[in-house]
C-alpha atoms as one frame of an Amber mdcrd trajectory, in Angstrom:
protein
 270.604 192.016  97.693 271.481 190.197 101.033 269.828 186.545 101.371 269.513
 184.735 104.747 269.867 181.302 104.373 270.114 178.242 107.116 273.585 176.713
 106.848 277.224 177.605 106.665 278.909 178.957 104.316 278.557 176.456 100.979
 274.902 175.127 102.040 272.681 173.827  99.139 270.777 177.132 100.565 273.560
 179.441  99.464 273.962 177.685  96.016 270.629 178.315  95.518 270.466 181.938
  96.772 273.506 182.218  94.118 272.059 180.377  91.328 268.428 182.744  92.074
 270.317 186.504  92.702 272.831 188.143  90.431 275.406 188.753  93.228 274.035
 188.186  96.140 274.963 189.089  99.606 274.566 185.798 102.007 273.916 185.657
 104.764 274.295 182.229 107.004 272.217 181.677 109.523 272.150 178.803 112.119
 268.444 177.630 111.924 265.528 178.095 109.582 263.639 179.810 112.146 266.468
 182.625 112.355 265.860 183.082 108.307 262.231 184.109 109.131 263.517 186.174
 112.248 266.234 187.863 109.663 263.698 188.380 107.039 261.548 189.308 109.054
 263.093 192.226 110.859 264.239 193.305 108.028 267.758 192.128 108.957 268.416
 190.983 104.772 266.420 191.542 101.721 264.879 188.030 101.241 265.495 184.818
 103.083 265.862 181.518 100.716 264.529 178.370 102.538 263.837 174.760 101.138
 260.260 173.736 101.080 260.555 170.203  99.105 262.888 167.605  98.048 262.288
 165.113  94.569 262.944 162.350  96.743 262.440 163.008 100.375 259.390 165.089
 100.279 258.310 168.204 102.237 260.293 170.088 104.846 257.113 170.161 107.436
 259.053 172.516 109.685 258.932 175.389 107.070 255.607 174.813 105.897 254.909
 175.624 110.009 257.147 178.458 109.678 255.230 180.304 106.891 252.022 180.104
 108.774 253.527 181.730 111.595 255.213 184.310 110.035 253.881 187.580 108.509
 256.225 186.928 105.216 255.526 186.680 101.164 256.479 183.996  98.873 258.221
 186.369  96.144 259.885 183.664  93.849 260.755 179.677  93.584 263.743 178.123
  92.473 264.719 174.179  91.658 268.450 173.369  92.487 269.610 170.096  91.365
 271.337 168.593  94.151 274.973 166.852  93.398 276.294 165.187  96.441 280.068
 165.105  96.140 282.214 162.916  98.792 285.161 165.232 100.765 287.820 164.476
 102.211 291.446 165.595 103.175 293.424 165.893 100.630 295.363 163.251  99.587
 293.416 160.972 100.875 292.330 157.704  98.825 288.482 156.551  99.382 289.405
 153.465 100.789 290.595 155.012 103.685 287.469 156.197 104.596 285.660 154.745
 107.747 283.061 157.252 108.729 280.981 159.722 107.263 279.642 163.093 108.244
 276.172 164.816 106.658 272.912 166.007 107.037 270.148 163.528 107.273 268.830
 164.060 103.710 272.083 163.382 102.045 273.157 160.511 104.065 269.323 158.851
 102.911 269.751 160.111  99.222 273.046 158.109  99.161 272.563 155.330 101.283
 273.476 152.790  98.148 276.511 154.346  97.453 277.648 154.123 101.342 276.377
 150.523 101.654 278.854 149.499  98.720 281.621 151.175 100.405 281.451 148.635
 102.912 282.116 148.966 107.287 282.013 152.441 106.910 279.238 153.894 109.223
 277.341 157.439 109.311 277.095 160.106 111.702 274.324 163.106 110.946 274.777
 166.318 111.513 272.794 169.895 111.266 273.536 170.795 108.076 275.886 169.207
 104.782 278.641 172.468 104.345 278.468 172.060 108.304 279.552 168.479 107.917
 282.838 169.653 105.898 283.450 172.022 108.375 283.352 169.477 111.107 285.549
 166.850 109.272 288.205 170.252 108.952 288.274 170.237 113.100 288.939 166.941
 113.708 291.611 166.173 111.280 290.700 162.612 110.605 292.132 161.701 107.345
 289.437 158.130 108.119 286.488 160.071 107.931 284.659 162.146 104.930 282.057
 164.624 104.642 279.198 164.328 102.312 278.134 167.997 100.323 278.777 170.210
  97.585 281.932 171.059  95.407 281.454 174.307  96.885 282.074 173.628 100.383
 284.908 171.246  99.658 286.527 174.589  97.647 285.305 176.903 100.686 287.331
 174.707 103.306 289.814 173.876 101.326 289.431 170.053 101.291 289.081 167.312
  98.308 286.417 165.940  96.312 286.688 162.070  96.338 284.355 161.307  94.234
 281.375 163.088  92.316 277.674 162.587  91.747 277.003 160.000  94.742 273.135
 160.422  95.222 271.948 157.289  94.255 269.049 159.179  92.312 270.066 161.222
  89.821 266.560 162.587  89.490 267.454 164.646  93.041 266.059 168.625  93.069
 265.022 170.801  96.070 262.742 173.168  95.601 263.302 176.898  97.405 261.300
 179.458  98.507 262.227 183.429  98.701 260.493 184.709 101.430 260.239 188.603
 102.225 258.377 191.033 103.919 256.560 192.761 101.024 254.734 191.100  97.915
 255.242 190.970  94.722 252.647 191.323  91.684 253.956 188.809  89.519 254.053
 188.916  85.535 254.040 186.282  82.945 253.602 182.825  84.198 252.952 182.557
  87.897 251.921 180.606  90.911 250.234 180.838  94.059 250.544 179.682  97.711
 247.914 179.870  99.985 246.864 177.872 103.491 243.490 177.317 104.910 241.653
 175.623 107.783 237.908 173.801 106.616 234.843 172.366 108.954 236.028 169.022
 109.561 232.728 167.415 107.819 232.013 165.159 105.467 232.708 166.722 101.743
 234.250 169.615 103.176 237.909 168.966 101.153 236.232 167.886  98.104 234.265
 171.515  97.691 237.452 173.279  98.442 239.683 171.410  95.832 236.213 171.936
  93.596 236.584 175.844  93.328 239.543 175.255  91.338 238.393 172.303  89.003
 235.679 174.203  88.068 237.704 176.802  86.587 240.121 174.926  85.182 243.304
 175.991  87.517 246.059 173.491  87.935 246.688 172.721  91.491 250.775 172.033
  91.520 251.266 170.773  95.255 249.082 170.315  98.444 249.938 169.771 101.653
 248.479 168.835 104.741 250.126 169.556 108.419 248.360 169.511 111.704 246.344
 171.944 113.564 248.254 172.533 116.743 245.682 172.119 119.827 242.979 170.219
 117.405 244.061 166.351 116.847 242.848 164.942 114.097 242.586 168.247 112.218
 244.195 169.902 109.386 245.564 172.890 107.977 245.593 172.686 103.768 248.884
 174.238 101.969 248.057 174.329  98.162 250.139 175.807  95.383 248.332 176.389
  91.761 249.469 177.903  88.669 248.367 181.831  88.241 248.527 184.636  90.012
 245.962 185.713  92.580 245.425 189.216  90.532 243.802 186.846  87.836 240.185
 187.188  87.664 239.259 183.290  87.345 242.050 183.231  90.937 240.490 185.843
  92.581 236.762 183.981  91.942 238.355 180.974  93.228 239.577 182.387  96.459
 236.029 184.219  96.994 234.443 180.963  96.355 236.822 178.577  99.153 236.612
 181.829 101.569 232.711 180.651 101.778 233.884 176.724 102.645 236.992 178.019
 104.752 237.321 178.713 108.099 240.739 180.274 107.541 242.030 181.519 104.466
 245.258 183.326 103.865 247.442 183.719 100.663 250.644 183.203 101.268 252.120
 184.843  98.240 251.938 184.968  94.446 255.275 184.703  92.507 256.791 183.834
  89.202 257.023 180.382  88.687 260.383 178.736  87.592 261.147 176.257  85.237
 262.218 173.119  86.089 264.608 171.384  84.140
C-alpha cells in the first residue's frame, strides 16, 4: 500500500499512515494539495490528510480540498499527538534560544515555551520539516519541536518529552482514494451540501436526521467561493449511506438542498 502524505519524512501524517496501514509505503509530499494530485492520479494507493485537531479545530484548507476533488473518504484514524523537544545532541535545554515548528505545535505548547524563558519561535511548513531545518544550520542554540520519530530519522536528541501543554491533544485523519468503499460494522458518513439561504432552511436539513434518530458527529461550515455571506455544510454522522434509515435521510435533504454530494462512507475508528 503506498500513502501520500504532506510532510517530510517523520510528519504526524506518516505516523499516522503507519499507525492506520500494516506496512505501508509513504510517500512525502510537499503540500496537501499534491496528496489529492497523488491520489488522485493514481500516483499511491490512498493519501492520509488531517481534517481536525482536539484543540485547534478544523484544517479549512482540506475541507476545500475534498470538495474540489473527485476522491472517497475510505477510513478515519485519531493519532494522539506527543510533541517532543529536539535538539543536537549533547545539548542541555538551557542552551536553547530559539525554536523551530509548525504553527499548530508552537500554539499547543505555548506554556511550556513561555516558562523556558527569552527563547523566541520561528514557524515553519511542517514539524519533521522543522528538525530537518535545525540539522542545516547546525545551531546547537536552537531546537525543533516534533515527534520522537523525526528526532530518530535525523539523527538528533530528544530534550524533553510530552511538551503540549494539553495532554488531551488528537488529530483526526482522513484516507482519501479514488474508489469507495462499502463499509461493514460500525460506520460513518461524510457528505457536503449547499441550501437556499432562507429563513429555516438549516434547521430542515439538520431535521432529516433528528427525525430518524442518526447521530450527527461533526459539522462544518466554509464559504461559498463567489457568494459572500453563503455557506457550504460539511456534516459527518454515524452509519453508512447503504443503511436504509441513511439513504431516506439523504432523499429527504436532496429535496431542501441545492447541492448534495456524499463524500464517502467508511468505518469509523475508535477513539481512545
Amino acid at each position: 500500500m503506498k500513502v501520500a502524505f504532506q510532510g517530510e519524512p517523520g510528519a504526524f501524517s506518516e505516523e499516522a499512515s503507519l499507525a492506520y496501514f500494516e506496512n505501508p509505503v509513504t510517500m512525502p509530499c510537499e503540500s496537501f494539495e499534491a496528496v489529492f494530485e497523488a491520489a488522485t492520479s493514481r500516483t499511491c494507493d490512498v493519501g492520509i490528510i488531517p481534517i481536525e485537531n482536539s484543540l485547534a479545530g478544523s484544517i479549512h484548507q482540506n475541507y476545500d480540498l475534498l470538495l474540489r476533488h473527485q476522491l472517497h473518504i475510505v477510513g478515519e484514524h485519531f493519532l494522539r499527538v506527543k510533541l517532543c523537544l529536539i535538539g543536537f545532541p549533547g545539548t542541555a535545554k538551557t542552551e536553547i534560544r530559539h525554536v523551530f515548528s509548525h504553527p499548530q505545535p508552537l500554539g499547543q505548547s505555548a506554556g511550556y515555551l513561555r516558562k523556558m524563558r527569552g527563547v523566541t519561535t520561528e514557524a515553519v511548513y511542517d514539524t519533521a520539516g522543522s528538525v530537518k531545518i535545525l540539522k542545516s544550520t547546525g545551531e546547537r542554540s536552537a531546537a525543533a519541536i516534533a515527534s520522537r520519530r523525526a528526532a530518530e530519522i535525523y539523527g538528533m536528541e530528544i530534550l524533553e518529552e510530552n511538551i503540549e501543554d494539553n495532554p488531551e491533544n488528537y488529530t483526526r485523519f482522513l484516507v482519501i482514494a479514488p474508489e469507495p468503499v462499502i463499509p461493514t460494522g460500525e460506520a460513518k458518513t461524510s457528505i457536503v451540501f449547499i441550501l437556499k439561504n432562507q429563513p429555516g432552511a438549516l434547521f430542515k436539513a439538520l431535521s432529516v436526521f433528528a427525525l430518524r434518530d442518526i447521530d450527527l458527529t461533526k459539522i462544518e461550515s466554509r464559504p461559498l467561493a463567489g457568494k459572500p455571506w453563503e455557506y457550504l455544510f460539511y456534516i459527518d454522522f454515524a452509519g453508512a449511506m447503504q443503511e436504509d434509515r441513511a439513504k431516506r435521510a439523504l432523499d429527504h435533504l436532496a429535496e431542501y438542498a441545492l447541492m448534495l454530494r456524499v463524500l464517502g462512507s467508511y468505518p469509523r475508528a475508535n477513539f481512545g
